[in-house]
N, C-alpha and C positions, 0 to 999 in steps of 0.2 A: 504494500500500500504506500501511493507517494505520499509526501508531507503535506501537498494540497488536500489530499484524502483525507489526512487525518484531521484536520483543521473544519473540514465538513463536517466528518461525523462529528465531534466535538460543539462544532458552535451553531451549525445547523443542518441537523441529519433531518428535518420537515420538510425541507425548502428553504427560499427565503423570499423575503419581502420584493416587490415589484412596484418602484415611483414613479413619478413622472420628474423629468429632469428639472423643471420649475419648480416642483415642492420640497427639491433637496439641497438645490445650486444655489449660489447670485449669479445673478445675470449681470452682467460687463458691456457698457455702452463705449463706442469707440469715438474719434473725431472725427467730426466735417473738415473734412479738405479735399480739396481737388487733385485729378494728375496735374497738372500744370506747377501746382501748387509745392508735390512730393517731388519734383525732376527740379524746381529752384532750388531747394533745402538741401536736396541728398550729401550726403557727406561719409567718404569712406570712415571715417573715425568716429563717425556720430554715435551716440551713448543711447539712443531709442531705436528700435527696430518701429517699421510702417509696414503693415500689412494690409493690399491693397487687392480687388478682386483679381481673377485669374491666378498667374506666377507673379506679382510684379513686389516686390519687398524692396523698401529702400532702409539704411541707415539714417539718423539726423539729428541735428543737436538740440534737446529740449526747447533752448530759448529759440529757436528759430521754427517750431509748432504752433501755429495759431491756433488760441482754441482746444490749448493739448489736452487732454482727457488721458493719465498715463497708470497703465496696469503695473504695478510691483510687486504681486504676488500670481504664481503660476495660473497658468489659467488654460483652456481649451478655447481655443480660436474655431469659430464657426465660417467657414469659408462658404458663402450662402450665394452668390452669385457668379455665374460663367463656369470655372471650375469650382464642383461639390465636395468639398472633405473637410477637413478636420487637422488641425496642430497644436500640441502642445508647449508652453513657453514660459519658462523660468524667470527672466530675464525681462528689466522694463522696457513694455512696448505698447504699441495702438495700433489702430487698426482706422481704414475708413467705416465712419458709420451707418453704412449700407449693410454691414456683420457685425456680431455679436459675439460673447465670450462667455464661459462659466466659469468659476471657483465654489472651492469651497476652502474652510479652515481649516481642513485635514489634505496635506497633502495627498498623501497618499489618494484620495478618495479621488482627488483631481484627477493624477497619473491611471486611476480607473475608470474613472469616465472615459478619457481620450482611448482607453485602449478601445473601449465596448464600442463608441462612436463610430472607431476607423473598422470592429469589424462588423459595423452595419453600414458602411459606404452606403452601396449599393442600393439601399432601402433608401435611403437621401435622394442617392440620384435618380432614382425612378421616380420619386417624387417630382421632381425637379424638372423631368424631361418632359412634362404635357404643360410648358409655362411657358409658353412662347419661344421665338427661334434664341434666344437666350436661357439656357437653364441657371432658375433659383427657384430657392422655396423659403419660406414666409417663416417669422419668427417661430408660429405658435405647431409648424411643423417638428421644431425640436422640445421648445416648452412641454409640449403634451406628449411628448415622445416618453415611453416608460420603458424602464430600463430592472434589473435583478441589483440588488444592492444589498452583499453579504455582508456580514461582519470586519468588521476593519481588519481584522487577523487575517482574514482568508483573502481580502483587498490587496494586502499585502503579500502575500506569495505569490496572488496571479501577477499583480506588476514586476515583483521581481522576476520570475519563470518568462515572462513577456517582454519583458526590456531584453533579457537577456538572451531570447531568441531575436528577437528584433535587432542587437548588436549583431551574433554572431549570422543571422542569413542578407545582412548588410556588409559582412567582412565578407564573408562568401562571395554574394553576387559583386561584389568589390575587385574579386581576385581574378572571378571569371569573366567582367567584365572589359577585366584589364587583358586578360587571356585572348576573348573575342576581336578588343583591339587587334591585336599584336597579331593573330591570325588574317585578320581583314588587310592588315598592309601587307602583310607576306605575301597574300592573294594577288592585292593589287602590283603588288611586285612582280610577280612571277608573271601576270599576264599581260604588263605592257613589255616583260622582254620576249614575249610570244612574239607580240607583234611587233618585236622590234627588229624591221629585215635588215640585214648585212647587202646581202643578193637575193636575185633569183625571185624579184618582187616587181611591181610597176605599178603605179599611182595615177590611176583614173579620176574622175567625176564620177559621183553615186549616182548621178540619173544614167550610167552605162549597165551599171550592174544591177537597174531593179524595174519593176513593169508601170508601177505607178508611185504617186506623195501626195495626197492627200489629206485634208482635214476634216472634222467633224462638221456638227450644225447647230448651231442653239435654237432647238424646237420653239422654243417661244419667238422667235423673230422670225421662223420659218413656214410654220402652219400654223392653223389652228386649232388649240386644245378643245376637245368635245368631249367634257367627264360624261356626260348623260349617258349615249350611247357605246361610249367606251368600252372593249370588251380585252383588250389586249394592254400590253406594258411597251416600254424600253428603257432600256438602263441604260444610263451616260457613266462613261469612265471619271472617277472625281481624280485619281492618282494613281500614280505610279513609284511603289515604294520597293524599293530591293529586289525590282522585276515583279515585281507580285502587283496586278492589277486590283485596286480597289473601287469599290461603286461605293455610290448615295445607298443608304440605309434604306428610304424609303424609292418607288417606282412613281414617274406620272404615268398619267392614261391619258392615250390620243385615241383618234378616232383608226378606225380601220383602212382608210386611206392614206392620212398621215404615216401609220406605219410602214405601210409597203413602201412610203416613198421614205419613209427611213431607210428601211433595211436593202432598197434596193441603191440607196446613196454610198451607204455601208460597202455593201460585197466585201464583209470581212472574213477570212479563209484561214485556214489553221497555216502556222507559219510567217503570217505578218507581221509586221515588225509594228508595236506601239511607240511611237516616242514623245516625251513629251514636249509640246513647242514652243509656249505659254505659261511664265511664274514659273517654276520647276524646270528649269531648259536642262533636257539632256535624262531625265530617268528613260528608262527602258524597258519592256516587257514583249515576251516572244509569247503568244497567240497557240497554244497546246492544241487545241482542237476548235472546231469550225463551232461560233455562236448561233446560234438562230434568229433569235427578235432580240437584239440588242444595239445600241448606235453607241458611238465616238462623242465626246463631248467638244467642243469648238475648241480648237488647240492643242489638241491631243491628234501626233499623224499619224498616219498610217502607212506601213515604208511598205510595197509587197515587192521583194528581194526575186530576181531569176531566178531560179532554183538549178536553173541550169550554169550558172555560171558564177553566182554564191552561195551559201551555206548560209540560213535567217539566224542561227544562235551564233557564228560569228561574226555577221555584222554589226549583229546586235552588241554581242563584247567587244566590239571593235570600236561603237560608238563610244561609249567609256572608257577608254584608256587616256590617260594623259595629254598625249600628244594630239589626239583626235578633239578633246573635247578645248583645248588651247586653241586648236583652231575654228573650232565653228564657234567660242567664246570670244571672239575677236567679231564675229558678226552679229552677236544681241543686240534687238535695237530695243528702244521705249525705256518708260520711268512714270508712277512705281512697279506696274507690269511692264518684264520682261521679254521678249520672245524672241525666237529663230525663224527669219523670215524663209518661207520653205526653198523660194529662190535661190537662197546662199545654203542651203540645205542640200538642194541637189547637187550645187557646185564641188561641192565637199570633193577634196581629193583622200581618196580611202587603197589603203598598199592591195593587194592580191597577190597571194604567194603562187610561181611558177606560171604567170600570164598566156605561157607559150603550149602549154601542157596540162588540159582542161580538168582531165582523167586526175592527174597528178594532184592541182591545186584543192581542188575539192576531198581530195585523199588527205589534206596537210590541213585544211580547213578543219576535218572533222577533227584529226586528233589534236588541233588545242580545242575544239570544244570540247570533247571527251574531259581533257585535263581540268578547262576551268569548272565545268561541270562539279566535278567530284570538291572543287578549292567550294563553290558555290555552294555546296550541300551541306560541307561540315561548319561556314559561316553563318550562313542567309535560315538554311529551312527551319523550322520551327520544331519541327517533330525530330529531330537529328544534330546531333553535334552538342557545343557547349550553348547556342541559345535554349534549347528545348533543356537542361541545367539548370539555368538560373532562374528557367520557368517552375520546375520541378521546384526547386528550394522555395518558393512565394509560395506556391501550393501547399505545400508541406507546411508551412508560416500557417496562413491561414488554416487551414486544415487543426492546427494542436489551438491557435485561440477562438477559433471557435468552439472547441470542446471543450477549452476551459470556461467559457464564458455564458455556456449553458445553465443551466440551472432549473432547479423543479421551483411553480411557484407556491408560495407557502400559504395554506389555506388563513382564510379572515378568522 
């Protein structure tokens, strides 16, 4: 039996009590200030921390907080708009008062709340996501939020057992993250000296070696939307992340004509090359197998590769290599959207190994793909290598506090 066990049976083998976080907390009001206001003040050396929605935290020196409202006893930061979670914070700070904070007089009780908060994210953020295309949720969504509240004895072994995972699967994914680095450059290493030819190569224009360049369509400036009768979807590509095509969460619906003249705009074919042209210049994704009802989103091309005369997952790592993306980063044009005019796009001079010997070059094509392939698998894929690790250890995290944080509740 662990020491958590025994501290159960001892202090409360019935259950225990279940509050609402208002009837145990103080609630913590923050200051009105502006961004405008936080990016004047910020100060590397400033003695208050500013906790502002999304990621944004600045340092700043008290006297220079208008209106400061400053927390000096630990407290749980309620991050209540854009991004939903939760921080714990020792040290004097504030917050914009658009979010909220709780304390109480027993530390520990603190360090116990934040753990229970962070592992009901989730419950937060679902809350959060039917609130408009900005996700928050409203004070009385945590106020009323009811939570298990043992005995300060058993309080305290769960924070200590929970910090102390919390350190070591942050030294962890620290180690392996550092690991994943250091694999990702080697990668990158190894496969710009692939294509890095000595001889035996010749430097064309990419409209030689491919059948079309292409972009998407923004259905809204192109047809029109007809939910009534709608009976089919299309999904627009939002990104391109590590070759891995991502979509919009949710589908519009066009009408039944709309689509065919989507998908017949499309003729997207397994083997195509996605690249991205717009904001994100230069991600890449190779096309596994033929989509059905699906479209391109506007800026997002579509490269379709000879196949007779290039290999699509080498052009596609070809696009990324150093040397390659130095040159077409020499032709981004616009501000603060960026983009790759497809014109300087096709102009691109791209190497081909053995120009003279068709049999050959595509023999030499395949095996760097084969190679980076295998560099891609133990980096990138999710289910393999050291990311699908560091995914394991969060799991594993969550997985023990949540079982500690269970609880039977203790009848009235």
């Amino acid at each position: 039996m662990s020491k958590l066990d025994q501290l159960i049976e001892k202090h409360c083998p019935n259950g225990v009590k279940y509050v609402a976080i208002k009837d145990y907390f103080s609630r913590l009001k923050g200051t009105p200030i502006t961004a405008g206001k936080m990016k004047e003040i910020e100060s590397v050396d400033g003695d208050i921390r500013i906790f502002a929605g999304g990621k944004t935290v600045i340092n700043a020196h008290e006297e220079d907080i208008p209106n400061a409202n400053i927390t000096r006893v630990p407290a749980v930061l309620v991050q209540s708009r854009g991004v939903i979670d939760f921080i714990y914070y020792e040290k004097p700070f504030t917050f914009k008062n658009e979010m909220w904070a709780y304390t109480h007089s027993e530390i520990i009780t603190v360090k116990y709340l934040y753990h229970v908060l962070k592992n009901d994210t989730e419950h937060f953020r679902e809350a959060a996501s039917g609130m408009g295309s900005l996700p928050q949720i409203s004070l009385p969504v945590t106020d009323n939020y009811r939570i298990p509240m043992p005995p300060i004895n058993v309080q305290r072994e769960i924070v200590r057992v929970l910090d102390m995972f919390t350190e070591l699967t942050a030294e962890l994914t620290a180690e392996l993250t550092a690991e994943l680095t250091a694999r990702k450059e080697q990668y990158e290493y190894y496969r710009d000296g692939l294509f890095n030819y000595e001889k035996d190569v010749k430097r064309k224009p990419l409209e030689e070696y491919i059948i079309s360049l292409k972009t998407g369509l923004n259905p809204r400036k192109n047809f029109v939307l007809n939910t009534d009768d709608a009976t089919n979807y299309y999904v627009t590509v939002r990104e391109i992340v590590n070759g891995k095509i991502v979509f919009f969460d949710k589908t519009d619906k066009v009408s039944d004509n709309a689509l065919k003249l989507i998908n017949n705009r499309s003729n997207l074919e397994a083997g195509d090359i996605l690249f991205s042209g717009t904001g994100t210049v230069g991600r890449t994704a190779v096309i596994e197998s033929a989509p059905t009802n699906w479209n391109i989103k506007e800026g997002v091309y579509v490269i379709k590769p000879d196949n007779k005369k290039i290999n699509s997952k080498y052009l596609a790592y070809l696009l990324n290599t150093k040397k390659i993306v130095n040159l077409y980063g020499k032709k981004i044009v616009g501000s603060p959207v960026c983009s790759l005019p497809m014109a300087e796009l096709k102009k691109l001079l791209i190497p081909i190994p053995y120009p003279n010997d068709i049999k050959k070059s595509l023999a030499d094509q395949q095996r760097i793909v084969e190679i980076l392939d295998r560099f891609d698998t133990l980096c990138n894929d999710i289910s393999q290598g050291l990311p699908a690790e560091i995914k394991a250890r969060e799991e594993q995290y969550e997985y023990y506090r949540n079982k500690l944080l269970t609880f039977k509740e203790k009848e009235a």
